[in-house]
Steps between C-alpha positions, in 0.01 A plus 500: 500500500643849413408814691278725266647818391790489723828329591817517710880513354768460810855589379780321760846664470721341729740740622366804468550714710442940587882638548692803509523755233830403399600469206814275535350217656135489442439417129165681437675818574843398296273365190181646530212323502220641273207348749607663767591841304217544224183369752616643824742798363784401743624155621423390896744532720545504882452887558166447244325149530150632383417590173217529284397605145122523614415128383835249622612551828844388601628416829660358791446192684653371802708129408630459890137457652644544847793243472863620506742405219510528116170390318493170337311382162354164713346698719432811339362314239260309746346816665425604141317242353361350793422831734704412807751624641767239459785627682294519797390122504848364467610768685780623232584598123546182274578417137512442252281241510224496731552303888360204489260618811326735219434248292143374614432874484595558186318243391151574673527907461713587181264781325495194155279277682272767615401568153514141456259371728261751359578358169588831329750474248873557639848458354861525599588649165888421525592187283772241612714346259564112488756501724276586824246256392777212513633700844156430675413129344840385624324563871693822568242770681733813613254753290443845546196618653287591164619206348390253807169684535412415163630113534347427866180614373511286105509787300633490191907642454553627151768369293647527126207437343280797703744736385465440124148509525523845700394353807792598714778651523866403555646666824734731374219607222664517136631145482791583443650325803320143418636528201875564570534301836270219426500421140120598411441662109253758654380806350701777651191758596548906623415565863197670353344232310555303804298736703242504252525106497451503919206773460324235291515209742399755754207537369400180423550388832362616868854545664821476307879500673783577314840457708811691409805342696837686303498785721552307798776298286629888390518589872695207603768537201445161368346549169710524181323723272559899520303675736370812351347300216347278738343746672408674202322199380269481794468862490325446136290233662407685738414848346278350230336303750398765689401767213367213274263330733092593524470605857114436490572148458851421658630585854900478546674427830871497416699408825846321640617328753794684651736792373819365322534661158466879594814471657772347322809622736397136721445137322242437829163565511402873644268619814345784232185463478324294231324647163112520454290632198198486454246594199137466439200421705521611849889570454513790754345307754684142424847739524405696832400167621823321434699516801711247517572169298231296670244788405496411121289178463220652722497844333468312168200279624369768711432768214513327187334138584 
């Protein structure tokens, strides 16, 4: 069953983080990053976390929820998707896979099987490649939370196949990277027509995620292509997402786990606060109600379910 008229988009970027305006270290101000610039006239940073053009509101959110430490993808991750606060129940920071005492709540509370239980149509929109489908059948389970939401509860997890029929999309969006590192022949697409391409399974579903994870990989120094073109691909992604999409029938919740990327002077993970936009239905009220990781699930449910 699809919701009439209206459906939900949530864009995870791990690693994303609000910084300071430097423009050494944090990327967005060394590169520029159009999304930022061109919606809100000026990118966040920690002296200006709010911003708004009128219609998207951007900002912070609080990734420590109380516990001390650097903020981990497990359990950052967790309070996302499921609407707890992780850190609390285990009583620290975790990753980057979820602790295994989250696990029967991930399974009963990620936001997937809410929609799923009421049968409305929902999709993980990233594809997997071959090589994760042998990873799992061989028994192996360490999975990310998105990823073991979607298997706990029998959903389906796009592969090749998806992707050629425009079903998904690969995680670093043009192909490019399947192509190179894993031997696929795909179509190399723009960032844009891969926005469009997301759009389009947004609104043929009730709830659509779409997870992002190279930032994180940027902020940690361990990826191997250039950075500013990275980043610039997103930023393409991003932009025509959010000027391209029909607000009376889509509502975007962009969010991330924990800072990392904004501040490229440390390969850790950051105690900056996390990124939020939002667009469409109700978006002033989902953003103001935002306060902290564990706030996003219910604000989602609470004003657009």
């Amino acid at each position: 069953m699809e919701r009439p008229g209206h459906h939900i988009l949530l864009l995870f970027l791990d690693g994303v983080g609000i910084g300071k305006k430097d423009y050494e270290w944090n990327p967005f101000f060394k590169y520029g990053f159009q999304t930022f610039e061109k919606i809100f006239g000026e990118i966040p940073h920690l002296e200006n976390q709010f911003l708004t053009n009128g219609k998207i509101f951007l900002s912070p959110v609080d990734a420590l929820m109380g516990i001390e430490g650097l903020p981990q993808s497990g359990t950052g991750q967790t309070s996302i998707f499921c609407g707890v606060k992780a850190p609390q129940i285990i009583n620290q920071h975790f990753g980057p896979f979820p602790y295994s005492t989250l696990i029967p709540i991930i399974k009963e509370e990620n936001i997937f099987k809410y929609f799923f239980d009421k049968e409305e149509k929902v999709t993980f929109a990233n594809a997997y490649p071959q090589l994760f489908f042998d990873y799992i059948n061989s028994g192996k389970k360490r999975l990310s939370v998105t990823t073991l939401s979607c298997n706990l509860n029998g959903m389906h997890l796009n592969g090749y196949d998806d992707v050629v029929a425009g079903n998904a999309l690969t995680a670093e969006i043009t192909n490019a990277r399947w192509n190179k590192k894993l031997g696929y022949n795909l179509p190399i697409i723009s960032a844009k027509l891969a926005a469009e391409n997301l759009l389009n399974i947004s609104y043929k579903n009730s709830f659509t995620a779409f997870e992002y994870f190279l930032t994180d990989h940027l902020g940690h120094g361990r990826y191997d292509e250039d950075t500013e073109s990275t980043l610039k691909t997103l930023d393409e992604f991003l932009y025509t997402i959010f000027t391209q999409c029909d607000e009376e029938k889509l509502s975007i919740i962009l969010c991330s786990d924990h800072g990392n990327v904004e501040d490229l002077s440390v390969k850790t993970h950051t105690t900056n606060p996390s990124l939020l936009i939002t667009a469409g239905r109700k978006a002033k009220i989902i953003s103001e109600s935002i306060s902290d990781l564990s706030d996003i699930k219910n604000a989602i449910i609470k004003n657009l379910c």
